[in-house]
N, C-alpha and C positions, 0 to 999 in steps of 0.2 A: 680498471678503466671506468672511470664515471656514467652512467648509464647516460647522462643529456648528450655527453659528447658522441655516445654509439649512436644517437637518434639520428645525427649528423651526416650517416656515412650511405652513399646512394645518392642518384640524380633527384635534385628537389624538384616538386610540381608547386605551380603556383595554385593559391588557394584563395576562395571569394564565396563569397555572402550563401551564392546559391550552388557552391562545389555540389555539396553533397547531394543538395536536392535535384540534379539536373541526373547526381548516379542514380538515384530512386527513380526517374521518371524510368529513365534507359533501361534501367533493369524490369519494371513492370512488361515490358514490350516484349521482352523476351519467357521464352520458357522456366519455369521455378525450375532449378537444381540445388539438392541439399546441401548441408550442410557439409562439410570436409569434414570428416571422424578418424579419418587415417590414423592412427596411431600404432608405435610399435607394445606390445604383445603385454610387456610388463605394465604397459600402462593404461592399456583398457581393459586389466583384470585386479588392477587395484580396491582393496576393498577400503571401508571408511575411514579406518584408521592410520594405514598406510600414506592414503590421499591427504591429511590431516597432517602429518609426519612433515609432508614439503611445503616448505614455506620459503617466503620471497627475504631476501636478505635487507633489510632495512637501509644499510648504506647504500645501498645498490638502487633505491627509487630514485624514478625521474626526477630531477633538477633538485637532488636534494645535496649536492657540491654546491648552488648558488643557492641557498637559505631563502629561498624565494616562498611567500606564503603559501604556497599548496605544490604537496608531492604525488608523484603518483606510484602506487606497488602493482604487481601484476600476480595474474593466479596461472599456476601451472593449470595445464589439460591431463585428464585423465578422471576414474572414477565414473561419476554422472554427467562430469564437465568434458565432454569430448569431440564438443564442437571447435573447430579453429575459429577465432576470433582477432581479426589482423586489427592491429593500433599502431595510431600515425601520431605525428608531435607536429602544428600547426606553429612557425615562430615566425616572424614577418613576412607572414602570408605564404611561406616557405613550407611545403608538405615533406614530413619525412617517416618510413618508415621504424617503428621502435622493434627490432631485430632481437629474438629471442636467444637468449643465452644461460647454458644449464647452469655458467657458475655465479649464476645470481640468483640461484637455490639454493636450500640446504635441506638434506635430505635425510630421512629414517634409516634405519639398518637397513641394508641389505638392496636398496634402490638407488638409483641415479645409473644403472647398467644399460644402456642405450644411448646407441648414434646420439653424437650431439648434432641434431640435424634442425632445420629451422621448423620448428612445432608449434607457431605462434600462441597465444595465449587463450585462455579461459572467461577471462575477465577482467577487471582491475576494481580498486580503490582509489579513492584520495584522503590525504589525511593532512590535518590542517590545525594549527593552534587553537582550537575552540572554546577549552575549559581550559588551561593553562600557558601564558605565554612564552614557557618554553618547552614545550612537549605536543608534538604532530599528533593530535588523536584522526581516531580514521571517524571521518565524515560521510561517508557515502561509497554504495559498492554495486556495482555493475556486473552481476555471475549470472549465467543460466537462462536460456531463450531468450526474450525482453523483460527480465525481472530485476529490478533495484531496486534499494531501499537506502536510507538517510536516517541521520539523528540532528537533534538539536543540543544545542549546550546539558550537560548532566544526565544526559540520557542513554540508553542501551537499543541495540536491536531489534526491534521487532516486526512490525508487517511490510508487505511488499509492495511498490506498485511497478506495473507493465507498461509495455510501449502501447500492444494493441493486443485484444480479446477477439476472435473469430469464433463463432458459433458456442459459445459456451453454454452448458446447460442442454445443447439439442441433440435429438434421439443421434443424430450422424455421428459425434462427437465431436468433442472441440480441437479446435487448429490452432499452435502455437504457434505466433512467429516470432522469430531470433535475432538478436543482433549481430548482424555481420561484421560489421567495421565500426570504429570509434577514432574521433580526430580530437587529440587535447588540445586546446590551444594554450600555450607558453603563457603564463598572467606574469606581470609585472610585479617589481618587483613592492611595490606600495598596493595590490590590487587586496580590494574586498568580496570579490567574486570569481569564478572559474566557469569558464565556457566549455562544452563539451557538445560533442554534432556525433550524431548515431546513425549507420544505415542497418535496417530493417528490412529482414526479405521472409514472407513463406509463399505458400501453394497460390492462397490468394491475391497476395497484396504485398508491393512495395510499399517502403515509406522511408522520409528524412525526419530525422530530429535536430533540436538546436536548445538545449540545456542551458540557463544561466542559471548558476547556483552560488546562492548567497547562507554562510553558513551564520546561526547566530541564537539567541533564544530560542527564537522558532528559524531554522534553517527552508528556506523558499526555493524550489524549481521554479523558472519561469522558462512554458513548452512552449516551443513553434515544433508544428507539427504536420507534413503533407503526406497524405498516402497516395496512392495509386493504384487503384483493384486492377486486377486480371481480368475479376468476375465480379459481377454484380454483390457485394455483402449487403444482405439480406441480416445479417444478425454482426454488426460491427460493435465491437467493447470499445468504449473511446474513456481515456483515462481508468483503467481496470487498477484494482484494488485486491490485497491478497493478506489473508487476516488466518489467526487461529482463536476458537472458542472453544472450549473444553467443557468447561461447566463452572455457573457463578452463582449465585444465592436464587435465582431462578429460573434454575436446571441443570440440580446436583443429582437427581431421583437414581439415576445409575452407575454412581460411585461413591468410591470406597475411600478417600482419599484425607491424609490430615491436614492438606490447605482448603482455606474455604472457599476457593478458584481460583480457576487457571484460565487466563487469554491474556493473548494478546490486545484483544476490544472486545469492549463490552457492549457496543451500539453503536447502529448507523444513525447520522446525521443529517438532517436535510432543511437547507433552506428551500421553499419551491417559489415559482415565479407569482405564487397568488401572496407571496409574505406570510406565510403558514412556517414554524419551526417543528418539524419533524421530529420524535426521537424514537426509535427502534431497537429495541434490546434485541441482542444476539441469544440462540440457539445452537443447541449440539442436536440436531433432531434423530428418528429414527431412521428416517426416509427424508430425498433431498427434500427441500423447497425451494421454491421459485416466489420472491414476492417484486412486484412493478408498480412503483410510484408513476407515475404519467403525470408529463408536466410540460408547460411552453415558457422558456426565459429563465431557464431554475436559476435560482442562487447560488447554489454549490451542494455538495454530501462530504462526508466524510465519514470512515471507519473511525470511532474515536475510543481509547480508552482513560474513561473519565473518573474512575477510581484511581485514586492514587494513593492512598495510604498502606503503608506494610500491611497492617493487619489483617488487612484484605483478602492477602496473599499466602505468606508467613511464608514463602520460600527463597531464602537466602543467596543461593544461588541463581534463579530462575531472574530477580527482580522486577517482577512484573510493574510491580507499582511506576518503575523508570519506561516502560516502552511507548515510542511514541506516539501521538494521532496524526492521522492524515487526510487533512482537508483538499479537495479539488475547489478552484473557483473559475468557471469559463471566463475568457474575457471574450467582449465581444455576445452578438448571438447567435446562442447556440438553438435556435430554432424548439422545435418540438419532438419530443420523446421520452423517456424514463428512465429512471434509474431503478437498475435492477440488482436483487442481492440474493444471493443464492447460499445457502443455509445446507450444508454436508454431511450426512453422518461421519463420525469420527470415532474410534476406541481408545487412541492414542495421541497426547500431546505433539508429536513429533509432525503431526501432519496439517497443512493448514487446509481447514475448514471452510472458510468463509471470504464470499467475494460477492467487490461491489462493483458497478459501471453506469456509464451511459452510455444509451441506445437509442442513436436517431429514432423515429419516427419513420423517416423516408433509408431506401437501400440506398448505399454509398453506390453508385454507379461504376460501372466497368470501363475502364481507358479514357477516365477523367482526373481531374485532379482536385484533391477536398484538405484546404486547409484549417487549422483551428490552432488557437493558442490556448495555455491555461496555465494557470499557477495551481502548483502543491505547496503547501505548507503543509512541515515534517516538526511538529513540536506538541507543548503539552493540552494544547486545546485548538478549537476552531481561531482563527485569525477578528473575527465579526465581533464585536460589541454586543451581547446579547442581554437586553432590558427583561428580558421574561424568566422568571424562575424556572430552571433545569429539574428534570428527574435525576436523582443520583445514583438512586436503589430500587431494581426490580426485586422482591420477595415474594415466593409460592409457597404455598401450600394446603395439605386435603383437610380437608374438612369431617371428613370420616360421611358423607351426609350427599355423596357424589356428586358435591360443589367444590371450588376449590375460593381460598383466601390469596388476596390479592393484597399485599403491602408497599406502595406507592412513597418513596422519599422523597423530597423537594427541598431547593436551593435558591434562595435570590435574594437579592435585595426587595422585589417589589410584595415580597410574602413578608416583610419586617413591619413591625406595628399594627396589622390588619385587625379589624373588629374578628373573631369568630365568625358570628352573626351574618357578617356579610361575605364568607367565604363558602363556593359552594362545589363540590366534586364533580362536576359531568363525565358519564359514563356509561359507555353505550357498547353494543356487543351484538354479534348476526347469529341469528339461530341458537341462540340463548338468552336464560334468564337472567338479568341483576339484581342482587338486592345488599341492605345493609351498608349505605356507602354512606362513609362516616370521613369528614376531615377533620384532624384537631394540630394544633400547632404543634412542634416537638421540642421539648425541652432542653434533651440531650442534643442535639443537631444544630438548634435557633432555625431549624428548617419547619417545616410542615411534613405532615403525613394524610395520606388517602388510604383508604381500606375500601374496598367491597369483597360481594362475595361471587361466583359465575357458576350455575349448575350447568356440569359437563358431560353429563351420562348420556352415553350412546355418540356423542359428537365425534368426528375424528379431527377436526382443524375448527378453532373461534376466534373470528375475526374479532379485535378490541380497542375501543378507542378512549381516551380517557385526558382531561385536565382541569384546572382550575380556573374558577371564574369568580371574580367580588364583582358583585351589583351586576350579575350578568356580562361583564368584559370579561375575555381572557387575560390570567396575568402568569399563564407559564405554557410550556410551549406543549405541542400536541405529544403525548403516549400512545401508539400505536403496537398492536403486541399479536402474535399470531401464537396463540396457547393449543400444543398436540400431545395427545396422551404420551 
């Protein structure tokens, strides 16, 4: 039985612009109750492999009997994933719910032994002709509290982002909140985009979503976004970011390893409201860090990974070099506050490391209502036209001399044909010294290079700032670096 026609069966609710956000308000009013985990016995004792084992039948996705440009797959429950997650199908405003059924599984040895009873889902997918036009590649995936992620054309897997970040980073600990419901709506059949509306519940706060997703080069979320506190959020994540850093040519000091790095990104990005271009190479530290851009009108951040060449890498299977970047850009203003990225010890690639957000300024207030919009672009770079020559390559290393060498790479067009002469390194640093700051063109690259040098004895954290300047302008964008033994 084709899964669009099961989506059919049940009284239909009429569906409109603000369905969802009027369940987000109603639900803030009432008391947080958890998530549904109910499951039977074989299934919240599954371990990774097993969970891996069930997978969703291909034939079997949404509206994939009418060739219609985007399908949808579903993720069984069980494992990590133990949340119930109820999914609706939106088709001429028609709400219907999409009714879980085990024989749209196929399952491992020895599992699929339990009631076929209604277990709704995990998560879903969609997947969509991207890179070739007759094969559904999967496009985007909705698993796990408020966590999705996206690809663009040729691309693979990698960082995450979230609905919304509560208290992250503080001594109380952080609050995640989850996706409860998701409404597809049915795209047409010439459509170049797919709509999807998200409800959003934890401890402290409701919220609706409203997703238009355009897949392409760079695949684009465009968020409508309204929460609803309980309780005053005092530390709200608005557009959070979820990233893994391992170690990259400046800060391998603790492995062992024959690729020359491993992340997911390699640096935060930041346009800020004064027209400064941020760049922020990522850390695997010992201990967390906390570092706050503070800004009014920003332009946008993003986790970016901007190496892209294999050799980078040299792991075949991993492909780092393919993972995407991901740009926020607020529309609208988003008043004043900062973006914040928080830098994680790690021993192991499996675990992600590194997260970024914005943080109002002012507490989201209790039993109001706070909307915002923003686009993600999920592709190989920031979305913006960028005239200032980029860092490519952060390089470390000791000096034996308890200074450390600083190796600075650079990219642009506006570094091509420059006299020497009038090319000058600014480089500036808190509580330490600098010296030896040399810039000389690069042969091998057609880029530039910066070098100095930073004595770091006794330091435990050196704040660092660094770019280039002809005739005293800037003509590349700010290096900001936070260097810990």
């Amino acid at each position: 039985m084709p899964r669009a026609a099961d989506a059919q069966s049940g009284a239909a609710l009429t569906f409109s612009p603000s369905y969802v956000r009027e369940l987000a308000r109603a639900l803030a009013t009432k008391a947080f109750v958890p998530p549904d985990e109910k499951l039977p016995d074989a299934l919240k004792n599954l371990n990774y492999d097993q969970y891996r084992s069930i997978r969703f039948v291909p034939e079997k996705a949404l509206w994939h009997d009418e060739k219609l440009p985007f399908e949808a797959q579903f993720f069984h429950r069980g494992f990590f994933y133990k949340n119930r997650v109820d999914i609706f199908q939106v088709a001429n405003r028609n709400v219907t719910q999409v009714v879980y059924r085990r024989d749209d599984f196929s399952f491992g040895e020895g599992l699929g032994q339990w009631p076929d009873a209604d277990l709704g889902f995990a998560g879903f997918r969609i997947h969509t002709p991207i890179n070739k036009p007759d094969y559904y590649d999967e496009l985007c995936v909705f698993l796990g509290a408020s966590y999705f992620r996206a690809v663009a054309k040729g691309q693979t897997y990698g960082l995450s982002a979230r609905g919304l970040a509560i208290d992250t980073g503080e001594s109380k600990g952080e609050e995640f909140p989850v996706f409860k419901a998701f409404w597809l709506e049915k795209p047409a059949p010439n459509a170049s985009s797919m709509v999807i509306h998200a409800l959003l519940d934890s401890k402290s706060a409701a919220a609706s979503y409203r997703f238009t997703i355009r897949p392409g080069q760079t695949t684009v979320f465009d968020v409508e976004m309204a929460i609803y506190p309980r309780v005053d959020l005092d530390h709200a994540g608005l557009a959070p970011m979820t990233s893994m850093f391992f170690f990259g040519p400046n800060d391998r000091k603790d492995f062992d390893d024959f690729r020359p790095a491993v992340h997911d990104s390699d640096g935060l990005s930041i346009f800020n409201g004064r027209g400064e271009q941020i760049w922020r190479p990522l850390n695997n530290p010992h201990d967390l860090q906390v570092s706050s851009f503070g800004d009014v009108n920003l332009g946008g951040f993003g986790l970016m990974q901007r190496e892209r060449n294999y050799l980078a890498y040299q792991d075949l299977e991993s492909s780092f070099e393919t993972r995407p970047s991901l740009w926020f850009e607020p529309i609208g203003d988003w008043g004043e506050g900062a973006v914040k990225l928080f830098e994680i010890p790690t021993k192991e690639e499996v675990h992600d490391n590194i997260a970024a957000l914005w943080q109002p300024k002012q507490p989201l207030a209790a039993k109001s209502e706070h909307i915002f919009t923003y686009r993600l672009h999920w592709g190989p770079d920031a979305p913006k036209a960028d005239a200032l020559a980029r860092f490519t390559r952060t390089g470390i290393g000791s000096r034996g001399d308890d200074s450390k060498l600083f190796v600075l790479e650079l990219m642009g067009e506006k570094l091509k044909g420059v006299d020497p002469k009038a090319m000058k390194g600014v480089v500036t640093a808190e509580k330490a010294e600098i010296s030896n700051v040399v810039t000389q063109p690069n042969p091998a690259t057609g880029g530039w290079r910066l070098t100095f040098q930073c004595s770091v004895k006794g330091q435990a954290s050196i704040e660092l700032r660094a770019f280039l300047a002809q005739n005293d302008a800037p003509v590349s964008e700010v290096w900001i670096y936070r260097w810990t033994p």
